[in-house]
C-alpha positions as CSV (number, residue, x, y, z in Angstrom):
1,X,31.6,44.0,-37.7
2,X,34.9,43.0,-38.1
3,X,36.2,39.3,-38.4
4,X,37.3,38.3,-34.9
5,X,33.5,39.6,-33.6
6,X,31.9,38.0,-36.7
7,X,33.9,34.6,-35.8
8,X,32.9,35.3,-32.2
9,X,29.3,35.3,-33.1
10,X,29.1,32.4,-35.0
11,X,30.7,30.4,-32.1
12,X,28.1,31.8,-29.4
13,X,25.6,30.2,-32.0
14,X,26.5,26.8,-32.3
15,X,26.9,26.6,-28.2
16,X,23.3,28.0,-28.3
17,X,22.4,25.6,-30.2
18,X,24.4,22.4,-28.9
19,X,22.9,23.6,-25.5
20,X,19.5,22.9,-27.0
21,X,20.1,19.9,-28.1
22,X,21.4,18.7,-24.9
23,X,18.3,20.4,-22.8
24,X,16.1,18.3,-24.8
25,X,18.4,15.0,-24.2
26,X,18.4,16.0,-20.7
27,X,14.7,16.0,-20.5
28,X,14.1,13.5,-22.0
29,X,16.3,11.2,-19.9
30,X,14.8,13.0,-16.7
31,X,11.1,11.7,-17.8
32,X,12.1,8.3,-18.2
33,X,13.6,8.4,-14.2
34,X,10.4,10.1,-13.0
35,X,12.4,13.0,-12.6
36,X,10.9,16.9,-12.1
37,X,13.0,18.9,-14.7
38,X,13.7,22.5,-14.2
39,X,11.9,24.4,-17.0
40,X,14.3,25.8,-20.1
41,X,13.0,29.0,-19.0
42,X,14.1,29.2,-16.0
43,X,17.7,28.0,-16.8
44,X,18.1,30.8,-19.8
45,X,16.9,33.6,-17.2
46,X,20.1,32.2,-15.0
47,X,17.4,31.4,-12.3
48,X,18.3,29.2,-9.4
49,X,17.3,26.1,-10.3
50,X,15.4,23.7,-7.5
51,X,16.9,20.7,-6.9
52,X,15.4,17.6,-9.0
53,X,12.7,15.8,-7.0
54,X,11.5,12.3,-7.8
55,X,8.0,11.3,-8.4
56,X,7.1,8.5,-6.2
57,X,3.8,6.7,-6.5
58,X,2.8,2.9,-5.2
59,X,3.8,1.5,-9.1
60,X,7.3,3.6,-8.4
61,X,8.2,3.0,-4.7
62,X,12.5,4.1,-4.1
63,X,13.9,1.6,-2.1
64,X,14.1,3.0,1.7
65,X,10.5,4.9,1.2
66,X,9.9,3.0,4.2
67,X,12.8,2.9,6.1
68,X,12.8,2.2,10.0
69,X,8.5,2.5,9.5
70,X,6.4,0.1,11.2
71,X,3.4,-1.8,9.4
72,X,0.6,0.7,10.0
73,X,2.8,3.6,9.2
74,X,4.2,2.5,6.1
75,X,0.5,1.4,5.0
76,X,-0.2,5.1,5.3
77,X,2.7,6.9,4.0
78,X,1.7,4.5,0.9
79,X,-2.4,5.4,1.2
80,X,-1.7,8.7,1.3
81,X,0.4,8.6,-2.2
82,X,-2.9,8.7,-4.0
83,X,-5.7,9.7,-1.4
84,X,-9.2,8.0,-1.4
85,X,-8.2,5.1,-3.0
86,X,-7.9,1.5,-1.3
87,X,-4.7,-0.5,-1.4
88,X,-5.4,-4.3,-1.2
89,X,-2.8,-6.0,1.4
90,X,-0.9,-7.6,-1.6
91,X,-0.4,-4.3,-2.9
92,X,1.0,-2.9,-0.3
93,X,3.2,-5.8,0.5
94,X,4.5,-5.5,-3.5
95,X,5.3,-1.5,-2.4
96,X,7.4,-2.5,0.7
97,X,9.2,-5.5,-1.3
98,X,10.0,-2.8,-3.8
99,X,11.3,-0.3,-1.3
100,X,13.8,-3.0,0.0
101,X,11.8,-3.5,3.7
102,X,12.5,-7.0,5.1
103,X,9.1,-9.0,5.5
104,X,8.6,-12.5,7.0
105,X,8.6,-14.7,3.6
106,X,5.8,-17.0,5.2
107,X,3.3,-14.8,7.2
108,X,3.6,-11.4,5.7
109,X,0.5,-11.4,4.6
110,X,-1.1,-12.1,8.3
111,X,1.1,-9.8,9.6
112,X,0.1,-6.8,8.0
113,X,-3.3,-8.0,7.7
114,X,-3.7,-8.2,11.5
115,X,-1.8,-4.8,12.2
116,X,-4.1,-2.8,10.2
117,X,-7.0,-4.5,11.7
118,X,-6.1,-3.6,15.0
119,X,-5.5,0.2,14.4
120,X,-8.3,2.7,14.1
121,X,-6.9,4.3,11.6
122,X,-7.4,1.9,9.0
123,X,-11.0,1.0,7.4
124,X,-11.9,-2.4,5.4
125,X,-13.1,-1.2,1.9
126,X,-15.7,-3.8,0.9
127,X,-14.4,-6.7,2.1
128,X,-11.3,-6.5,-0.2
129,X,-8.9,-3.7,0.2
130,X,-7.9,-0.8,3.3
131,X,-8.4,3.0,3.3
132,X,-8.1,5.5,5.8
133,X,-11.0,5.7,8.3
134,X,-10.8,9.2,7.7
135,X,-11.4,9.3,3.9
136,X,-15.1,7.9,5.0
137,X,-16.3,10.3,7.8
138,X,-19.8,9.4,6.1
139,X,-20.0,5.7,7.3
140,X,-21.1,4.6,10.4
141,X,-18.3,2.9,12.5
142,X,-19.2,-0.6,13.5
143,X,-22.1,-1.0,10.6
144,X,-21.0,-4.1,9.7
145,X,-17.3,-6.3,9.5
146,X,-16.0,-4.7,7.2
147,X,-16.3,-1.1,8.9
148,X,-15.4,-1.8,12.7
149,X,-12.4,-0.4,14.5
150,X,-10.2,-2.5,16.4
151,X,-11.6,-1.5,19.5
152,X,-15.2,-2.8,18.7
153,X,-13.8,-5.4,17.0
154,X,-12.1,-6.7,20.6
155,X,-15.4,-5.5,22.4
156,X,-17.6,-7.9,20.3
157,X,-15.0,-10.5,20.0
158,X,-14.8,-10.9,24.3
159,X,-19.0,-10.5,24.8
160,X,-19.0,-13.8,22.1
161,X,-16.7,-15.5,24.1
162,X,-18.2,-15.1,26.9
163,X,-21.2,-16.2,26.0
164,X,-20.1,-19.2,23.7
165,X,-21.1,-17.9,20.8
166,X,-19.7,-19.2,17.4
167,X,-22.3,-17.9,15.4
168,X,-22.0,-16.4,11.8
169,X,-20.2,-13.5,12.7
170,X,-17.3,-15.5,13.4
171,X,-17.4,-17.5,9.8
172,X,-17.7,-13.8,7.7
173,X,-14.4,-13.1,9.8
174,X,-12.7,-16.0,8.6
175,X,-14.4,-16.1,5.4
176,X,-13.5,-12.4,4.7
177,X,-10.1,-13.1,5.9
178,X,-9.0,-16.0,3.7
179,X,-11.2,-14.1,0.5
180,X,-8.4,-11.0,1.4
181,X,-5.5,-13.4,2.2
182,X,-5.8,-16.5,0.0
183,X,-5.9,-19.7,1.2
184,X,-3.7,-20.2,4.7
185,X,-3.0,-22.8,7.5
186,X,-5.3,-23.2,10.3
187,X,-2.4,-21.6,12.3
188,X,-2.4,-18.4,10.2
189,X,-5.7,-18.2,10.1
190,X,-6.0,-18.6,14.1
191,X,-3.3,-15.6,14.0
192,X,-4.7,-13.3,11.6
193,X,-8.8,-13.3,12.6
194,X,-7.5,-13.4,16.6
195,X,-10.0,-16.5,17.2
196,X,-9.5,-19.0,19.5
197,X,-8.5,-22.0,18.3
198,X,-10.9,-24.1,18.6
199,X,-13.7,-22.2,17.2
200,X,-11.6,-22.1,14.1
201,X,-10.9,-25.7,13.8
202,X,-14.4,-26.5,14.3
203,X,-16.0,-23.7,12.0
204,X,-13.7,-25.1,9.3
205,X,-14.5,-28.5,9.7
206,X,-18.2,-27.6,10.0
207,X,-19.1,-25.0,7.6
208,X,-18.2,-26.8,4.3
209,X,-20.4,-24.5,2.4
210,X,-17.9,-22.0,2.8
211,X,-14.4,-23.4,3.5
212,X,-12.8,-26.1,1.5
213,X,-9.4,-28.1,2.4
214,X,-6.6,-29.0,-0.1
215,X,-3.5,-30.0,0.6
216,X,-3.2,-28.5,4.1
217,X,-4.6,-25.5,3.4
218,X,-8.0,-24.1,3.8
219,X,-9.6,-21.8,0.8
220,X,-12.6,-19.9,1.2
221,X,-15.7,-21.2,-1.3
């Protein structure tokens, strides 16, 4: 070999192995961003390599993950991140803050709180966080509070009222509500159970066994 090949050679090497270096700096930097690297491999066998995708889950939301979503559909683009497990409504409110969505600073809570209890779609997981009805095909809709779809929820809701009653079906709701919520106005409570009014005054002020007042707002015992 003479010298001008020899020389040639040794050059090919160092790139060889300055590109190694730089594959693994390259990595390295693409974990840390949650990126999907294209294997070594792949690169060396001058494949086509995929464009780099980002890992999203609900502790890594990009900002527009949501973008022009409503409520309910945002709640389960973010559900179906990591399926069968329950989200409470703070932690999906954290997700859209994180993707940049605009939420009302005051009432978020109550807002999404009374979307997903309206839709179908959505199931009450023990009282503390939401699912997807479908996720528990096993359970028996309307079983209890925490397992009724909007629609019976409205059914029941308009039978009590027509019949004046204000029995303990009515505290769980507020009770569960403000144990999901924290502690609220009477006016955001009135707008995120969908009670009248004055059966949520008066079960507030009557059932001090399970609501307490401090400064303005009501907690649930």
């Amino acid at each position: 070999m003479d010298d001008s090949n020899k020389g040639a050679l040794e050059f090919l090497e160092q790139l060889r192995r300055e590109r190694d270096e730089l594959n693994l700096l390259i990595e390295g930097i693409e974990k840390r961003l949650g990126i999907a690297s294209v294997p070594a491999r792949a690169q060396s066998d001058n494949l086509a390599p995929a464009s780099p995708r980002v890992k999203v889950s609900i502790d890594n939301v990009p900002v527009g993950f949501f973008h022009n979503l409503s409520h309910p559909r945002a709640a389960e683009k973010l559900l179906r991140l990591n399926p069968g497990q329950p989200l409470t409504t703070q932690e999906m409110l954290d997700s859209f803050r994180k993707s940049g969505m605009t939420l009302n600073p005051k009432n978020a809570a109550t807002i999404l709180y009374t979307a997903l209890s309206r839709n179908d779609q959505f199931e009450r997981v023990a009282g503390k966080a939401w699912g997807l009805s479908e996720w528990y095909p096993e359970k028996k809709r309307g079983e209890s509070l925490d397992t009724r779809t909007s629609a019976a929820q409205a059914a029941s809701m308009r039978g009590r009222r027509a019949h004046g009653n204000t029995g303990p079906t009515r505290k769980a709701t507020i009770h569960e509500w403000l144990k999901a919520n924290g502690p609220h106005g009477r006016s955001e409570i009135i707008t995120g159970t969908g009670l009248p009014e004055g059966t949520v005054g008066s079960l507030l002020s009557q059932c001090p066994d399970l609501f307490e007042n401090r400064d303005g707002k009501w907690y649930a015992r």
